[in-house]
C-alpha positions as CSV (number, residue, x, y, z in Angstrom):
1,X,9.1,-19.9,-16.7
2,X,6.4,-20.6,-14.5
3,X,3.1,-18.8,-15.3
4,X,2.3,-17.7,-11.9
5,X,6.3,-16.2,-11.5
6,X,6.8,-12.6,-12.7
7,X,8.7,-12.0,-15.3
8,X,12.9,-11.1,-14.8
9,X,14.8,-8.7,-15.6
10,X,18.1,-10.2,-15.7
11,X,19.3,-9.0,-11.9
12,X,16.8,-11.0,-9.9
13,X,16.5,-14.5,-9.7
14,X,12.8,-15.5,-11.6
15,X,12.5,-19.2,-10.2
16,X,13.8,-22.0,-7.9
17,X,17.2,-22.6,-9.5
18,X,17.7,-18.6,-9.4
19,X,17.5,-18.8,-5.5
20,X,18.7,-20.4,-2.6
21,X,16.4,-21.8,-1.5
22,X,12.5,-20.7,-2.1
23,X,10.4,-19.6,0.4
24,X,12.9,-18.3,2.9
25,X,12.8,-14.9,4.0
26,X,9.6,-14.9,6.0
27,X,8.5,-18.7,5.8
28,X,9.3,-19.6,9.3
29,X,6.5,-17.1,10.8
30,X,2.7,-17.8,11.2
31,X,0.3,-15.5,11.1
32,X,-4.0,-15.3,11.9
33,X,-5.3,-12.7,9.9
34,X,-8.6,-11.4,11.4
35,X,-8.7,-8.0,9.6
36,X,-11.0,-7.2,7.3
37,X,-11.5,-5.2,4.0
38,X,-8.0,-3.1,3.3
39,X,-5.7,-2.2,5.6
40,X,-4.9,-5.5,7.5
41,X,-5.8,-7.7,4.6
42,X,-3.2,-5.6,2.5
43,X,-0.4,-6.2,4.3
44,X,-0.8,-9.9,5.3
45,X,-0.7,-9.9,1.3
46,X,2.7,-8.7,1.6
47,X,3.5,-11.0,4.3
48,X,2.4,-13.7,2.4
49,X,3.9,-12.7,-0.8
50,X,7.5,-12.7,1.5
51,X,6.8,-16.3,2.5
52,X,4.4,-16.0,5.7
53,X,1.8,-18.9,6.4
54,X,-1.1,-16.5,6.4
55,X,-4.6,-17.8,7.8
56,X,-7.2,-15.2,7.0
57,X,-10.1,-15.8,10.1
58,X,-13.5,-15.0,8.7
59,X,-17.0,-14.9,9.6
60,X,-19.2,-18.1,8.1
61,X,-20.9,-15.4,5.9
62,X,-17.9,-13.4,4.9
63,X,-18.8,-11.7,0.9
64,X,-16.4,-10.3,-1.5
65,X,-17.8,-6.6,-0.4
66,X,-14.9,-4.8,-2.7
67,X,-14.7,-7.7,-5.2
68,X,-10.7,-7.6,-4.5
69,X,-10.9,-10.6,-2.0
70,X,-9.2,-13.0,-4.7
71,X,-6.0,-10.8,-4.9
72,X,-5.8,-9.6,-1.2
73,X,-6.6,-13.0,0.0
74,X,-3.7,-14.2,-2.2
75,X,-1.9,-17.4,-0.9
76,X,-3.5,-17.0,2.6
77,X,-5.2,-20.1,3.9
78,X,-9.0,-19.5,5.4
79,X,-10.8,-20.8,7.8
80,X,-14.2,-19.3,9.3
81,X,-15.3,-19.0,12.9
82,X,-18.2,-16.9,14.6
83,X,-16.9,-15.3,17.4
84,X,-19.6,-14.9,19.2
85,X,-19.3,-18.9,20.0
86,X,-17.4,-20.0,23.4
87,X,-16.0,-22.8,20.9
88,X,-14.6,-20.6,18.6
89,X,-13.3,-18.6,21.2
90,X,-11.5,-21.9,22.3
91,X,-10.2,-22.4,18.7
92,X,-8.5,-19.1,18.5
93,X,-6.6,-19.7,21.9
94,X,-5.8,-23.1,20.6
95,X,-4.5,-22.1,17.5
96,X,-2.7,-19.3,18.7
97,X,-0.1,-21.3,20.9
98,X,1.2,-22.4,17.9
99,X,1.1,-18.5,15.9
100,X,3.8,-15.8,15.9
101,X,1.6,-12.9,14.5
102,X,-2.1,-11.9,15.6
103,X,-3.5,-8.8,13.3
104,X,-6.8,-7.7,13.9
105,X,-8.6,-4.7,13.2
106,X,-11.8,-4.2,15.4
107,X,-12.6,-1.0,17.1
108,X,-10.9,-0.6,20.4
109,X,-12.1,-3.2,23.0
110,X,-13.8,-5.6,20.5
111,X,-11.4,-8.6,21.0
112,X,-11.0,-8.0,24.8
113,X,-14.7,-8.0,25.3
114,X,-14.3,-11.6,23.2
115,X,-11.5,-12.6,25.6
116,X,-9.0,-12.6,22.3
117,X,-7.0,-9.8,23.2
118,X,-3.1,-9.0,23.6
119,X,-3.2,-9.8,27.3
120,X,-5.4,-12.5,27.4
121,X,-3.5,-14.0,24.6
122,X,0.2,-12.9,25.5
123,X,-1.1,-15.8,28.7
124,X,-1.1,-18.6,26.3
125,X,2.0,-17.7,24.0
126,X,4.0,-15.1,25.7
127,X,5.8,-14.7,22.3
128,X,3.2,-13.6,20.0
129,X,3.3,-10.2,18.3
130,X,-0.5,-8.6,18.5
131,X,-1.0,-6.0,15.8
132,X,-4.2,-3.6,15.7
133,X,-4.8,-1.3,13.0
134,X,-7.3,1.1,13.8
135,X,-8.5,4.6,12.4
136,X,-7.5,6.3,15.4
137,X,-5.8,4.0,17.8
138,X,-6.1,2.6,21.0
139,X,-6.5,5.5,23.2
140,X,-7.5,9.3,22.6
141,X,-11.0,11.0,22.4
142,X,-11.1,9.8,18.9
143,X,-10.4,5.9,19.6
144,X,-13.7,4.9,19.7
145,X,-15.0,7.1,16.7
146,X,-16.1,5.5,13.3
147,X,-14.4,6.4,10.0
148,X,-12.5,6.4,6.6
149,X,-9.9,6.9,4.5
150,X,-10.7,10.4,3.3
151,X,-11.8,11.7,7.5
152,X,-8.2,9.8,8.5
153,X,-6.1,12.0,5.7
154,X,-8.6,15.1,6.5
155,X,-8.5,14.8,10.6
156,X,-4.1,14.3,9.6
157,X,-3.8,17.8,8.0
158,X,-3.3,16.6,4.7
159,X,-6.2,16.9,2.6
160,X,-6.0,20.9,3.5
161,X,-3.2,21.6,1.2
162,X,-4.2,19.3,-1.6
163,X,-6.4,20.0,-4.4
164,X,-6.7,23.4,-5.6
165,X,-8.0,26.7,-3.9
166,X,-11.1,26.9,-6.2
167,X,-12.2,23.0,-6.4
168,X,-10.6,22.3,-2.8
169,X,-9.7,18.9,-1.6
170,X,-8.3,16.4,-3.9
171,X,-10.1,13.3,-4.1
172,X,-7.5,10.8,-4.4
173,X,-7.7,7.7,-6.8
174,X,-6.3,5.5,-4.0
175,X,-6.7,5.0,-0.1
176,X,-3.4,6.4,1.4
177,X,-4.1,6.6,4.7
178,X,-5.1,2.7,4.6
179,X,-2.3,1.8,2.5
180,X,0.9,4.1,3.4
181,X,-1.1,4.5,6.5
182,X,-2.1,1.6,8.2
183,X,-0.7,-1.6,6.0
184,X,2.6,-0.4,5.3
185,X,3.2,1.1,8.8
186,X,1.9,-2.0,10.0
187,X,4.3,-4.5,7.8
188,X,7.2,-2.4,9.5
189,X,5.6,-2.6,13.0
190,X,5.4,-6.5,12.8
191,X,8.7,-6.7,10.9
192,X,10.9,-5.0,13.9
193,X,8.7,-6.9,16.6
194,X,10.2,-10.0,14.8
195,X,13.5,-8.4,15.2
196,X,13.2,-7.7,18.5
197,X,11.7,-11.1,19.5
198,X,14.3,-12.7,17.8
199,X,16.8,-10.8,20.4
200,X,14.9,-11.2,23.5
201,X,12.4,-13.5,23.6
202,X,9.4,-11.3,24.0
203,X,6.0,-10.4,22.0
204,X,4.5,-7.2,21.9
205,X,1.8,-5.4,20.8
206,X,1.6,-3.3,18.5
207,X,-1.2,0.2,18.4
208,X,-1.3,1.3,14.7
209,X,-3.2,4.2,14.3
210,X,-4.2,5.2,10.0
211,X,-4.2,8.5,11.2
212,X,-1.2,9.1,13.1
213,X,0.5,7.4,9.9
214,X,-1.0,9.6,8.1
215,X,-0.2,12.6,10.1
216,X,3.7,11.4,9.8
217,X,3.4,11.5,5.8
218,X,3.4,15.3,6.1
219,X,7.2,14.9,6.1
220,X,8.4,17.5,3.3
221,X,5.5,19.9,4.3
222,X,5.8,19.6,8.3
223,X,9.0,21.1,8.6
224,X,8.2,24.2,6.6
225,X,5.1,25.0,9.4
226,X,7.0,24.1,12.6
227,X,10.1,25.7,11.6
228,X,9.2,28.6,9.7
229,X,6.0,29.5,10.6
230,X,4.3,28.8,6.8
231,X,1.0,28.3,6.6
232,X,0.0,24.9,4.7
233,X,-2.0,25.8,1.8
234,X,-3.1,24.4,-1.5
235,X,-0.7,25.9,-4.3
236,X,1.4,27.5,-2.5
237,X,4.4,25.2,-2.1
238,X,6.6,23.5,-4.3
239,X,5.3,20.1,-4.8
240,X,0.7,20.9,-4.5
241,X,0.5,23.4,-7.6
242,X,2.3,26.4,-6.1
243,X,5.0,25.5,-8.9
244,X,5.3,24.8,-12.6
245,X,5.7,21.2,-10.6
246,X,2.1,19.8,-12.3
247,X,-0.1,18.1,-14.7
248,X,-0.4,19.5,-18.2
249,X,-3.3,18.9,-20.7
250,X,-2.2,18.0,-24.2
251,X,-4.4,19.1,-26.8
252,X,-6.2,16.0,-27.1
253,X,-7.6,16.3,-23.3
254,X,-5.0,14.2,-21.7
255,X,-2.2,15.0,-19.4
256,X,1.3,15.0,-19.0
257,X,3.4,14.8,-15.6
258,X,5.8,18.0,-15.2
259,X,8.6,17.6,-12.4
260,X,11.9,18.6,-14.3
261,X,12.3,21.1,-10.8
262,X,16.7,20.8,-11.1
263,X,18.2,22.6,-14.0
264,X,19.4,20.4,-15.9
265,X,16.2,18.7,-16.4
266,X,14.0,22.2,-16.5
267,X,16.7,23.0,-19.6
268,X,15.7,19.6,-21.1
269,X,12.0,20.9,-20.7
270,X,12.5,23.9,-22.2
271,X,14.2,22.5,-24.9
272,X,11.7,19.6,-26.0
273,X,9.0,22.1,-25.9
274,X,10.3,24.0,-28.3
275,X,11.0,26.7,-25.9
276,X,15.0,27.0,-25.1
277,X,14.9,30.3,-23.8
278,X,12.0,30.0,-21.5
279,X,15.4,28.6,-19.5
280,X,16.5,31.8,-18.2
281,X,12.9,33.0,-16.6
282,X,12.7,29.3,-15.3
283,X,15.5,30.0,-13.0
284,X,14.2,33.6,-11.3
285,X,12.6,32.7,-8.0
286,X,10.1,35.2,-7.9
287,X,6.4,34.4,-7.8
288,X,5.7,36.5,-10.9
289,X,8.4,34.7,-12.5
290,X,7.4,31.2,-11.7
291,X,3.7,31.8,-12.6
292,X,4.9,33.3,-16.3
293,X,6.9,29.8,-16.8
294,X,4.3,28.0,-15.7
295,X,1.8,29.3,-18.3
296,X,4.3,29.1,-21.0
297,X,4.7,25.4,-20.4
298,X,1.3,24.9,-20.5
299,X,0.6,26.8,-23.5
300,X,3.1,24.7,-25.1
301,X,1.8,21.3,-24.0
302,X,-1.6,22.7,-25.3
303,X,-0.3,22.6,-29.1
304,X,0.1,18.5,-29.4
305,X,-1.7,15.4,-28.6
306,X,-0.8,13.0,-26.1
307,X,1.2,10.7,-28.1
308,X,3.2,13.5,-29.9
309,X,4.5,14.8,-26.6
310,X,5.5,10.7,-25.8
311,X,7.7,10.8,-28.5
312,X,9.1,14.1,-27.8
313,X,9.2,13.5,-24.3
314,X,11.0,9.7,-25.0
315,X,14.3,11.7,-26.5
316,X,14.5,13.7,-23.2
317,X,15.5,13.2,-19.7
318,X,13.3,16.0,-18.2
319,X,11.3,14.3,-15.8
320,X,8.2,14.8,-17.8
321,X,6.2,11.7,-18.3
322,X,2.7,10.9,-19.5
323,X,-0.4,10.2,-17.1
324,X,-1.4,6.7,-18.1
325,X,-4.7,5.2,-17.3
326,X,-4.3,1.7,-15.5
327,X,-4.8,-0.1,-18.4
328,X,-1.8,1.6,-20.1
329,X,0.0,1.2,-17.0
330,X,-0.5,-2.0,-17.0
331,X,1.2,-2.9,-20.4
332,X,3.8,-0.1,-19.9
333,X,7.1,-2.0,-20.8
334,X,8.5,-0.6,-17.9
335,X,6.2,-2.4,-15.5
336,X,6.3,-5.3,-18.1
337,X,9.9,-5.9,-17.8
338,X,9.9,-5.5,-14.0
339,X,7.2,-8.0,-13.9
340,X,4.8,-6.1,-12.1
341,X,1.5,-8.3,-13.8
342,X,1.6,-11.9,-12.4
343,X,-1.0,-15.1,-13.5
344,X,-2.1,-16.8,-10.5
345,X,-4.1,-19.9,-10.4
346,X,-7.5,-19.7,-9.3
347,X,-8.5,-23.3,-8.1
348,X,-10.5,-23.6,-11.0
349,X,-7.8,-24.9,-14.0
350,X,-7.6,-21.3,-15.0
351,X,-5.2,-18.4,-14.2
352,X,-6.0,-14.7,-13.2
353,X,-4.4,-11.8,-13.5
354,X,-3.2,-10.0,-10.4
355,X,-0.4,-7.3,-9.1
356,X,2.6,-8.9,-8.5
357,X,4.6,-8.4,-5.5
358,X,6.9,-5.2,-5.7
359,X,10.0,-5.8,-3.5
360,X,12.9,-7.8,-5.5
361,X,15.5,-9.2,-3.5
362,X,18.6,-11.5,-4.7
363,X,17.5,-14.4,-2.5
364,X,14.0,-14.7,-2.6
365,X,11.3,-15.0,-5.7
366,X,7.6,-15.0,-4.3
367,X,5.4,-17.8,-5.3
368,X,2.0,-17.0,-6.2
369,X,0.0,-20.0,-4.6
370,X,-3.5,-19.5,-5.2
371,X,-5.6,-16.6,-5.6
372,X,-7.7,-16.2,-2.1
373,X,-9.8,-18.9,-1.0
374,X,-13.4,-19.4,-0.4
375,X,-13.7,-18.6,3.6
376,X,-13.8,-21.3,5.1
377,X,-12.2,-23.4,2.4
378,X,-9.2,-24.3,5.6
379,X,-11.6,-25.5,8.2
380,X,-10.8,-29.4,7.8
381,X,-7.1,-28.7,7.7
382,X,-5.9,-26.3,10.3
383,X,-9.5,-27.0,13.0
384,X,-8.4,-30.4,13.8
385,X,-11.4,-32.0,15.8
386,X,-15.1,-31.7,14.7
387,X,-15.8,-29.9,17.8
388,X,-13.3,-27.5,16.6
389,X,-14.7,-26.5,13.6
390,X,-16.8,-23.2,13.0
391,X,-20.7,-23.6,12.4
């Protein structure tokens, strides 16, 4: 098997003889990239790992400001262009005749003021789907305002119920609202233009806004405040802490993942800990109740090490599974099998470890090109004339 293929698992094809033909489910659409450090240049990655010609547009002193350009930039061609040149300008609208997707994510204004646009744009290929991802959107009081992951999630409503009453606020290892947020939200955005277009004819542009796509991941917890009146708060529902639904430290200082919350799988608890009867209380829906089962479990999680309860837990279907650190992650077989840990070339005769694509299909197996390119590394190939090119 190729080295830059992830691995099978015996339902998906793993190569070129296992599909029907390579490259097919999104290798007919074009796309310039113009986004910069996550949210846009995340889900170009999945555009490209689906088969998308990706051009990533860059400035002729881009850096690698996250060090993750090599993996986001995955299989995307680039070229560089300083927009504050008319010529450039003129390279844009030239190239763009012959692009389906446009993603960019400036503040509000930025690529009108350049003459770049949906409107101005939308003149020269009536077809093209526009996509801007902004913290805010396009219009609002906010539009204009600067910001981050952690203000998108905390302006949303969500960091107020996560955490814990006495440290407040989780601080989460990874950036939500520009992930789930804004590239995912995005993908779909572009994804159903396509559809539509495909139907009718027409572009569109798209306004995605990380924190309006944040605010809509408040699904489970919404509900419970519009409906019923309840007051969103950290441990107090089900799911943030206000359950025996948690993380429990093994006497060693690590932690194990607690979410056997059906029966059957809090009897399966109760019975690998040691604990069958603890059963009965488990079921009583009373706060008192749920608190006293709660510290039982973690009582009992405090009496072995990690890798004792990963061999108790391994002869149990209780929904109880250990809190790995990446590393472990990545060499769980699990993720192994599923080949979640790809080796993609990296133009220099050598190969690189990345995160492989995660959506499996039975007629399409990504192919890892190249890890990302040096900007500019395009320029000859897709800016035609000299006069083209960017300085």
């Amino acid at each position: 098997m190729d080295k830059n293929r992830a691995a099978g698992n015996g339902r998906y094809p793993t190569g070129r003889k296992g599909c029907a033909r390579q490259m097919t489910l999104l290798s007919h659409l074009k796309v310039l990239d113009f986004s910069t450090l996550l949210p846009g240049p995340f889900a170009t990655l999945m555009l490209a790992d689906l088969g998308a010609d990706v051009v990533k547009v860059e400035r002729p002193a881009a850096s690698d400001v996250w060090g993750v350009d090599q993996y986001l930039n995955r299989s995307k061609k680039s070229i560089t262009l300083d927009l504050k040149l008319p010529e450039s300008i003129e390279s844009v609208k030239n190239l763009v005749k012959e692009y389906d997707i446009v993603v960019e994510q400036f503040r509000p204004g930025v690529m009108e003021r350049l003459g770049l646009g949906y409107e101005a744009l939308k003149r020269i290929n009536p077809k093209v789907i526009y996509c801007s991802i902004t913290g805010y959107g396009q219009t609002g009081p906010y539009k204009d305002r600067a910001g981050h992951d952690i203000n998108y999630l905390s302006i949303a409503g969500l960091s107020s119920y996560s955490g814990t009453k006495k440290e407040g606020p989780a601080k989460n290892g990874t950036q939500i609202a520009d992930l789930a947020g804004g590239s995912l939200h995005a993908v779909i955005g572009l994804l159903s233009a396509v559809i539509y277009r495909d139907r009718t004819g027409l572009g569109q542009a798209l306004d995605i806004s990380m924190t309006d796509c944040s605010f809509a991941l408040n699904a489970i917890s919404a509900p419970l405040h519009f409906q019923r009146g309840l007051e969103l708060e950290p441990e107090e529902l089900m799911l943030n802490g206000g359950s025996f639904y948690d993380f429990y430290q093994t006497k060693d200082g690590r932690y194990f993942s607690i979410g056997s919350l059906e029966s059957p799988f809090r009897k399966a608890l109760c019975d690998a800990i040691g604990k069958p009867e603890l059963h009965e209380m488990s079921k009583d829906s009373d706060k008192a109740s749920g608190t006293a089962f709660k510290e039982a479990v973690q009582q009992a999680i405090l009496t072995k090490d990690f890798h004792q309860w990963q061999e108790i837990f391994a002869e149990y279907d209780a929904c109880a599974e250990p809190v790995l650190t990446f590393a472990e992650a990545a060499d769980h077989p699990q993720l192994k099998q599923r080949g979640m840990i790809v080796e993609v070339p990296d133009g220099q005769g050598n190969l690189q470890k990345q995160i492989a694509c995660p959506i499996k299909t039975s007629v399409f197996t990504p192919e890892y090109k190249h890890a990302g390119h040096k900007p500019g590394q395009n320029n000859a190939e897709i800016l035609r004339s000299p006069n083209q090119k960017s300085r």
